[in-house]
MARTITOR-914044 format. One line per field, with one value per residue: residue in one letter; x, y, z of N, C-alpha, C in turn. Coordinates in steps of 0.2 Angstrom, whole numbers, padded with zeros to 4 digits, always signed. Layout:
rest: A ...
n.px: X ...
n.py: Y ...
n.pz: Z ...
ca.px: X ...
ca.py: Y ...
ca.pz: Z ...
c.px: X ...
c.py: Y ...
c.pz: Z ...
***
This chain:
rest: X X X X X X X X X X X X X X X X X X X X X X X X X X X X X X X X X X X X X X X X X X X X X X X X X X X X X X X X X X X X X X X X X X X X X X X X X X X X X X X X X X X X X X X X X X X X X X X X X X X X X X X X X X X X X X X X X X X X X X X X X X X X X X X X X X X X X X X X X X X X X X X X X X X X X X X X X X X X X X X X X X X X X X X X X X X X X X X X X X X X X X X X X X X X X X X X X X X X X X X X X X X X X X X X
n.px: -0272 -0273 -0277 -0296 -0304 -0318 -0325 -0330 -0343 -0339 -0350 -0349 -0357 -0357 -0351 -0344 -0331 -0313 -0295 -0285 -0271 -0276 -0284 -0276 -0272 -0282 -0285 -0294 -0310 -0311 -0313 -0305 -0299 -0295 -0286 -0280 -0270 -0270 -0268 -0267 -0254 -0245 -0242 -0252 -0247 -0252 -0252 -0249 -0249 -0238 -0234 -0219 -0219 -0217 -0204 -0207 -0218 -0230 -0236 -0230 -0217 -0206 -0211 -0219 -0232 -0254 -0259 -0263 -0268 -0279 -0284 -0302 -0307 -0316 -0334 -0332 -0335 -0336 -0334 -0325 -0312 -0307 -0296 -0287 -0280 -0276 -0269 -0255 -0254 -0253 -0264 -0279 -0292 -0309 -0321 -0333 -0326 -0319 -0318 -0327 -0321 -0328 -0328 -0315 -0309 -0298 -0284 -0270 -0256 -0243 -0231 -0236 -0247 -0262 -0272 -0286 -0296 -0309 -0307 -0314 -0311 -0305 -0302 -0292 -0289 -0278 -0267 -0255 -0240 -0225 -0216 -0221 -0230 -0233 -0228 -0233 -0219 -0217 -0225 -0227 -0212 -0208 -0213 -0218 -0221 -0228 -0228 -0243 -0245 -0233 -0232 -0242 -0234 -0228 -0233 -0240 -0227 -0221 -0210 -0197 -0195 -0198 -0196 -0198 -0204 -0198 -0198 -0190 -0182 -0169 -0166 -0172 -0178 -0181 -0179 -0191 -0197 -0210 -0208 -0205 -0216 -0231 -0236 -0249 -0262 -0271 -0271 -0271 -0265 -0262 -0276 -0281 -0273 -0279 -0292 -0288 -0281 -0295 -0302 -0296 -0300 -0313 -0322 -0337 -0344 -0334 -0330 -0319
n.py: +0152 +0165 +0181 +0185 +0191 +0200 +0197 +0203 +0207 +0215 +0226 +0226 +0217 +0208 +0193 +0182 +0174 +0175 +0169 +0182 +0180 +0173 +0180 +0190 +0183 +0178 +0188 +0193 +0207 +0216 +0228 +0242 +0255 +0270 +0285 +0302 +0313 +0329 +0349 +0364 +0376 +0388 +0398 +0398 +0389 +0375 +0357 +0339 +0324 +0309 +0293 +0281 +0264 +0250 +0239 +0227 +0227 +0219 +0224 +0237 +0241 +0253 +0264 +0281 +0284 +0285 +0290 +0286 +0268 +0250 +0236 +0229 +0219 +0204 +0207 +0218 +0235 +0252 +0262 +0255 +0255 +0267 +0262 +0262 +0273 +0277 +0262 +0267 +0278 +0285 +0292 +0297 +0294 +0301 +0292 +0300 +0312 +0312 +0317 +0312 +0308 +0298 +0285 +0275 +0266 +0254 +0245 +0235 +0225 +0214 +0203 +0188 +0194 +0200 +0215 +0221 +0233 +0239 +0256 +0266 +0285 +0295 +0312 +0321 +0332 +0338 +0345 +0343 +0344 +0334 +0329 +0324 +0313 +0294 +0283 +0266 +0258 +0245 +0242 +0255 +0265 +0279 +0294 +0310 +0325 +0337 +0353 +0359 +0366 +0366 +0351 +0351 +0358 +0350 +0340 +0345 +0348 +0359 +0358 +0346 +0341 +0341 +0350 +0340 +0340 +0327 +0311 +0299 +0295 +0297 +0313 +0328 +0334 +0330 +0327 +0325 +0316 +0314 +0300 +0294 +0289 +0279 +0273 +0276 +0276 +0283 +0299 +0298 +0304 +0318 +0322 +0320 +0330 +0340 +0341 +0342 +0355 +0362 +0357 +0363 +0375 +0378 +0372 +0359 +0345 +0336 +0326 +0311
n.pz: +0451 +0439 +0439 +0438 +0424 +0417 +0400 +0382 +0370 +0354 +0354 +0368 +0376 +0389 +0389 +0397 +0409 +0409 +0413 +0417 +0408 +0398 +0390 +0385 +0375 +0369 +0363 +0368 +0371 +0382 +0399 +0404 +0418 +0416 +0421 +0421 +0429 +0432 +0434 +0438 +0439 +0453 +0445 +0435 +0424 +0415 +0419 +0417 +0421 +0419 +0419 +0420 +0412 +0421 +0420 +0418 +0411 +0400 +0389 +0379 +0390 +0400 +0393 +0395 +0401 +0404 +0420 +0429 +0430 +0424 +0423 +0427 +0440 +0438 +0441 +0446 +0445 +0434 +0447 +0454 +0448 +0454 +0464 +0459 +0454 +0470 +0471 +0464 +0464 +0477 +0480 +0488 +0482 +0480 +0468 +0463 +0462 +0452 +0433 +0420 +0405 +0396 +0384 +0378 +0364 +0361 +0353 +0352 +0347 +0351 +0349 +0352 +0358 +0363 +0363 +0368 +0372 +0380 +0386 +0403 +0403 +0413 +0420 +0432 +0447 +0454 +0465 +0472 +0475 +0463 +0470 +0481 +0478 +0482 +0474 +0467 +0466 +0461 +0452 +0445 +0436 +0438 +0438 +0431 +0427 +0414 +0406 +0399 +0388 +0382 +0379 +0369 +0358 +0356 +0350 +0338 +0331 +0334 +0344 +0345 +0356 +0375 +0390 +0408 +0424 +0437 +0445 +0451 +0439 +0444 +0443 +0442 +0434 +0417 +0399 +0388 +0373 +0359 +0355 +0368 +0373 +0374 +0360 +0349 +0338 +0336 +0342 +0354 +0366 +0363 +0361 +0374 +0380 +0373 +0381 +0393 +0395 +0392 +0402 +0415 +0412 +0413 +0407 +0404 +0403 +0395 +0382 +0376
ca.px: -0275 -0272 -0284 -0300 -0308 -0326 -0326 -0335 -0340 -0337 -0353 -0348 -0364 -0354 -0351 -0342 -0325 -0308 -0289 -0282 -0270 -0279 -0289 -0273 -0268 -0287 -0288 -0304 -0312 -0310 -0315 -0300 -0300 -0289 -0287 -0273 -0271 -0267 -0266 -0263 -0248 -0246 -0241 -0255 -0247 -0256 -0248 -0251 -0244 -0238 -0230 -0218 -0224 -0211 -0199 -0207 -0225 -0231 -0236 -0223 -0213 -0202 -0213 -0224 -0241 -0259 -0256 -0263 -0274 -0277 -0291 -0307 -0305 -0323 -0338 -0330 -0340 -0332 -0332 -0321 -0306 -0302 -0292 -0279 -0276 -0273 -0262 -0252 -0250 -0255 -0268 -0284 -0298 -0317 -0324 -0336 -0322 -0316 -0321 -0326 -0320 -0332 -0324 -0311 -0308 -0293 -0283 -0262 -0251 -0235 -0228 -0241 -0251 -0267 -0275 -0292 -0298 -0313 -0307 -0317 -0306 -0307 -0297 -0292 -0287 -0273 -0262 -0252 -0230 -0224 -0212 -0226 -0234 -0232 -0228 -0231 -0213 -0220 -0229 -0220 -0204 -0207 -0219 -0216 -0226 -0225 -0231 -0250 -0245 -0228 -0236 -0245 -0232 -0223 -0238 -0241 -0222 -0216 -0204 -0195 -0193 -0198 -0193 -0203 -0203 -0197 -0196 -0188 -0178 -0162 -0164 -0177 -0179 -0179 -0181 -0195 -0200 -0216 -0204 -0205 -0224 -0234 -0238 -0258 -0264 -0279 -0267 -0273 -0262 -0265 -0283 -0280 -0270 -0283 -0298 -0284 -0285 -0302 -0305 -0292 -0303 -0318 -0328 -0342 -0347 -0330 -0329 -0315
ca.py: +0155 +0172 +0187 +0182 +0199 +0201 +0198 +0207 +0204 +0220 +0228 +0228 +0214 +0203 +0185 +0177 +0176 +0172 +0174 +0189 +0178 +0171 +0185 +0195 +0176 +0175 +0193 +0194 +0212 +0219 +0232 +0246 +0260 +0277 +0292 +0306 +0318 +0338 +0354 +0373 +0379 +0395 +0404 +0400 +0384 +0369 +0354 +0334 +0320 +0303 +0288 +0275 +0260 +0246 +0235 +0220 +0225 +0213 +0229 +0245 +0242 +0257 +0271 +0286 +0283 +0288 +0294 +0280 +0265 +0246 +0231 +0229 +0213 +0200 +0207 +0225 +0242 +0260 +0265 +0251 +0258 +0273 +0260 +0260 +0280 +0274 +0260 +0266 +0285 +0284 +0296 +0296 +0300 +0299 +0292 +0307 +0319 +0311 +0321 +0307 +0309 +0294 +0276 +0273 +0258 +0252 +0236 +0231 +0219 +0216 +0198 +0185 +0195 +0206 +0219 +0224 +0236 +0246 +0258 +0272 +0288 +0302 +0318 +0321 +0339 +0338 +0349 +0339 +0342 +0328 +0323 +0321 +0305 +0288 +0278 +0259 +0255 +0238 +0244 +0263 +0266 +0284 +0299 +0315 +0331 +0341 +0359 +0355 +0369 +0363 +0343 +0353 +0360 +0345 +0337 +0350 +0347 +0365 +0358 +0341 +0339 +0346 +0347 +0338 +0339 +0320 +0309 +0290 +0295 +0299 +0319 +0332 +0341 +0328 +0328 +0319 +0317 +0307 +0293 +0291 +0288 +0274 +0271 +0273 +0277 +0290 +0304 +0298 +0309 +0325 +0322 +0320 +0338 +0347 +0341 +0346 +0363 +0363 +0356 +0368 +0383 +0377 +0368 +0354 +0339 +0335 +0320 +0308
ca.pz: +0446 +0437 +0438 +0432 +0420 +0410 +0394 +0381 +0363 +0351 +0356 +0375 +0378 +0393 +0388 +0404 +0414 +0409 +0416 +0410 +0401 +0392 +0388 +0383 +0372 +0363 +0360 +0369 +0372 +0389 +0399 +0409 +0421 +0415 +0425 +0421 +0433 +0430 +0437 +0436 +0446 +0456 +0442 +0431 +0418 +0418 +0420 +0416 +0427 +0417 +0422 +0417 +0414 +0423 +0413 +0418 +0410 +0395 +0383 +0381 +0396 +0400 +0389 +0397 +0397 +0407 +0426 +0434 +0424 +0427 +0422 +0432 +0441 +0435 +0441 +0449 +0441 +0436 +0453 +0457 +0447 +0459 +0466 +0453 +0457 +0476 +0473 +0459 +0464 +0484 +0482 +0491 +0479 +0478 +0460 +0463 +0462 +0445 +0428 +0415 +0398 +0391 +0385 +0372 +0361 +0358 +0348 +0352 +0344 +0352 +0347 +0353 +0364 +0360 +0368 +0364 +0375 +0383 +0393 +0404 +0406 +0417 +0423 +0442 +0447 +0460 +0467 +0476 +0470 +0462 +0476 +0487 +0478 +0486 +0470 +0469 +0463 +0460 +0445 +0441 +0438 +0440 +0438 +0426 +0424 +0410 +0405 +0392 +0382 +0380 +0377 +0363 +0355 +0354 +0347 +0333 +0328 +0334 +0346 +0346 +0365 +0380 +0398 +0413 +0433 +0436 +0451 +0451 +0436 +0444 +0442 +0444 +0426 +0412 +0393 +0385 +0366 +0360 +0356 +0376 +0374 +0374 +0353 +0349 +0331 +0336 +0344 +0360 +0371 +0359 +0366 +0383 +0381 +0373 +0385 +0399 +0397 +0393 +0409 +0419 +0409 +0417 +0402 +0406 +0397 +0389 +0379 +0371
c.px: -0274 -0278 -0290 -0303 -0315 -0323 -0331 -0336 -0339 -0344 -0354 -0356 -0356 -0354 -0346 -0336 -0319 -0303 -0287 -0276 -0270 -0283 -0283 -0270 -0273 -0291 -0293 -0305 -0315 -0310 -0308 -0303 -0293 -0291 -0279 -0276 -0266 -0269 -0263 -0260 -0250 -0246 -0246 -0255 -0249 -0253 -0252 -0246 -0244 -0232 -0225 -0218 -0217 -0210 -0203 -0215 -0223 -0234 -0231 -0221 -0207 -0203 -0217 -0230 -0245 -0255 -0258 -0269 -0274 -0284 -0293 -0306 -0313 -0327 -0337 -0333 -0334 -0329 -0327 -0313 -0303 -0299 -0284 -0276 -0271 -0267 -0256 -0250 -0249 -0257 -0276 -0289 -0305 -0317 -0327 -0334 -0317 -0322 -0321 -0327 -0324 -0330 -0320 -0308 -0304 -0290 -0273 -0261 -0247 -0233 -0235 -0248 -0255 -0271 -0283 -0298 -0304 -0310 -0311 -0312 -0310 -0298 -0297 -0288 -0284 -0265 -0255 -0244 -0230 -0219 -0216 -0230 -0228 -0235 -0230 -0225 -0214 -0222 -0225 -0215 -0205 -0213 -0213 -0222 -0224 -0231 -0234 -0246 -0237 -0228 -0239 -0243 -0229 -0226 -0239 -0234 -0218 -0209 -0204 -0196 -0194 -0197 -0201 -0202 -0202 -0193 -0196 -0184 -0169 -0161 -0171 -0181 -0177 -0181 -0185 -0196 -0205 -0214 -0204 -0212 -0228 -0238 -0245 -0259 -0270 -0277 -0269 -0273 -0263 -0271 -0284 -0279 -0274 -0287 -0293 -0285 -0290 -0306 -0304 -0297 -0312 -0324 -0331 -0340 -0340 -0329 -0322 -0315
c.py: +0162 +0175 +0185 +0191 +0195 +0200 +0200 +0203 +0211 +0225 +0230 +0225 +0208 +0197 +0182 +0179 +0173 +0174 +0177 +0186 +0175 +0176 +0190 +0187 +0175 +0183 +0196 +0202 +0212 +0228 +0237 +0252 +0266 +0283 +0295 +0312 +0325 +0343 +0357 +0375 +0386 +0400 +0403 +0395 +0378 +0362 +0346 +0329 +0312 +0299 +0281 +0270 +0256 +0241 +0229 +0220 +0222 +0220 +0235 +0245 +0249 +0263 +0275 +0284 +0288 +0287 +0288 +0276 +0257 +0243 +0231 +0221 +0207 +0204 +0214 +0230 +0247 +0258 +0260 +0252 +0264 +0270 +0261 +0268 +0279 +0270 +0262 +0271 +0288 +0288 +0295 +0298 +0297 +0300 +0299 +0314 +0318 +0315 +0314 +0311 +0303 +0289 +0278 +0267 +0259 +0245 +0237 +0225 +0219 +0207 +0195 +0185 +0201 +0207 +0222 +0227 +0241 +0250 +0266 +0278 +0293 +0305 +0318 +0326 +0336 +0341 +0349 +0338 +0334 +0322 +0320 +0314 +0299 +0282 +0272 +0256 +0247 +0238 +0252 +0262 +0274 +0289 +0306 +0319 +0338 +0347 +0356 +0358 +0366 +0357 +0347 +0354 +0356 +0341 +0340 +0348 +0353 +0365 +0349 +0338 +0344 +0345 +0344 +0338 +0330 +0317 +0301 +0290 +0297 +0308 +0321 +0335 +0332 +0331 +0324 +0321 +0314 +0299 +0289 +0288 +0283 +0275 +0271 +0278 +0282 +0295 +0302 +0302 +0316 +0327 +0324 +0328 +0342 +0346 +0345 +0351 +0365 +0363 +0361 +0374 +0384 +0373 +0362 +0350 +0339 +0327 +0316 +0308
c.pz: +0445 +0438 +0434 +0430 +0416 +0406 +0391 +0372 +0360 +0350 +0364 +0379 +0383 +0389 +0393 +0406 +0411 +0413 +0410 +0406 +0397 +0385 +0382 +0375 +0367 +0360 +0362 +0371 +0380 +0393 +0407 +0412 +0418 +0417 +0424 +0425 +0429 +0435 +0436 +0443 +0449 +0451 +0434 +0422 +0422 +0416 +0418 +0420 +0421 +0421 +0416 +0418 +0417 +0419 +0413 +0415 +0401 +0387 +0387 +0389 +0395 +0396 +0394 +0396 +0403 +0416 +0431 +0429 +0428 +0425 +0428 +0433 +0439 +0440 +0445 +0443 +0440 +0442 +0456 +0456 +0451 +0462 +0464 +0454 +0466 +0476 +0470 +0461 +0472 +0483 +0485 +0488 +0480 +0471 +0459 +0460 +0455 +0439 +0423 +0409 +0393 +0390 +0376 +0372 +0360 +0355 +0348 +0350 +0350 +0352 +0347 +0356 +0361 +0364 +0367 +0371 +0376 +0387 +0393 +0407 +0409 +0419 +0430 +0440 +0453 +0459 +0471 +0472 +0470 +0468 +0481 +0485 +0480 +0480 +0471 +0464 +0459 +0450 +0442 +0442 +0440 +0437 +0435 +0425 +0420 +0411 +0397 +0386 +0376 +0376 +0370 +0356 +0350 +0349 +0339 +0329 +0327 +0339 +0344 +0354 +0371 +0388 +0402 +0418 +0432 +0443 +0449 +0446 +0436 +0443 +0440 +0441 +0422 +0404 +0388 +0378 +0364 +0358 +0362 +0376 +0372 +0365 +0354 +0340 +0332 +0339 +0352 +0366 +0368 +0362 +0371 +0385 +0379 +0379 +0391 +0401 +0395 +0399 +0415 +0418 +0414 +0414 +0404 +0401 +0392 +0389 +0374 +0364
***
């Protein structure tokens, strides 16, 4: 048997158990874990940490997305996703020490398979060089940390591309553009990077 996940209806009231592929097959509304990790370097720029996702995943294989994420398995809470930091990036965190950004809805297509997402996000400060994470190769192909202000730019439409710190892709320095990014219709990641340095600045209470 496949992962069994909650389902929900579109007010987030439970209605029972299925496998996830079924779930990902009937569309049904389900509920994720997202945590993107950041950090202000020594000299003061503030950084985001993405991953790519591996070829073999069933939505956007092989694009940039959130820094570590992953459905709650049936009857697992919040607190249960700081798992998905662990396995995904081998960090050792407390929920506690996670900054929540609130829940985000979202809705995919991709051929026969539909995604219809709650997910709860949060931010994690860590200072930790990129070379030092302990991937799960399994699930990442690699890990990449850009400069926010840089992500902003690119956003805005004042540069095309910008470089990144980059490990698992064969070289140190890559060049990314938002063609590399996980596709979403509400600027998602635009988001992400403001709240970012908002949070590096020291602001409370930020929300999605």
């Amino acid at each position: 048997m496949s992962e069994l996940l909650d389902i929900y209806d579109e007010n987030v009231n439970w209605l029972g158990t299925k496998e996830r592929s079924a779930v990902h097959r009937d569309g049904d509304w389900h509920r994720v874990f997202q945590c993107w990790v950041i950090y202000r370097d020594a000299e003061g720029r503030d950084h985001i940490v993405v991953q790519r996702r591996g070829a073999h995943k069933d939505f956007f294989p092989n694009l940039l997305d959130v820094s570590a994420a992953g459905h709650y398995a049936a009857g697992e809470t919040m607190r249960d996703g700081v798992r998905e930091v662990r396995e995904e990036l081998g960090i050792d965190v407390a929920f506690d020490d996670l900054i929540p950004l609130g829940r985000r809805v979202s809705v995919n297509r991709l051929g026969d398979l539909l995604d219809y997402e709650f997910a709860d996000v949060f931010l994690y400060r860590c200072d930790r060089p990129l070379r030092e994470y302990s991937y799960q190769r399994e699930e990442v192909d690699g890990l990449a940390a850009f400069d926010i202000d840089d992500g902003l730019a690119m956003y805005a439409g004042e540069r095309e591309s910008i470089q990144a710190q980059a490990v698992g892709f064969g070289q140190d320095v890559m060049t990314i553009t938002r063609a590399d990014f996980v596709p979403t219709n509400d600027a998602y990641l635009y988001k992400i990077l403001v709240l970012a340095k908002r949070c590096l600045n020291g602001e409370k209470h930020l929300v999605i």
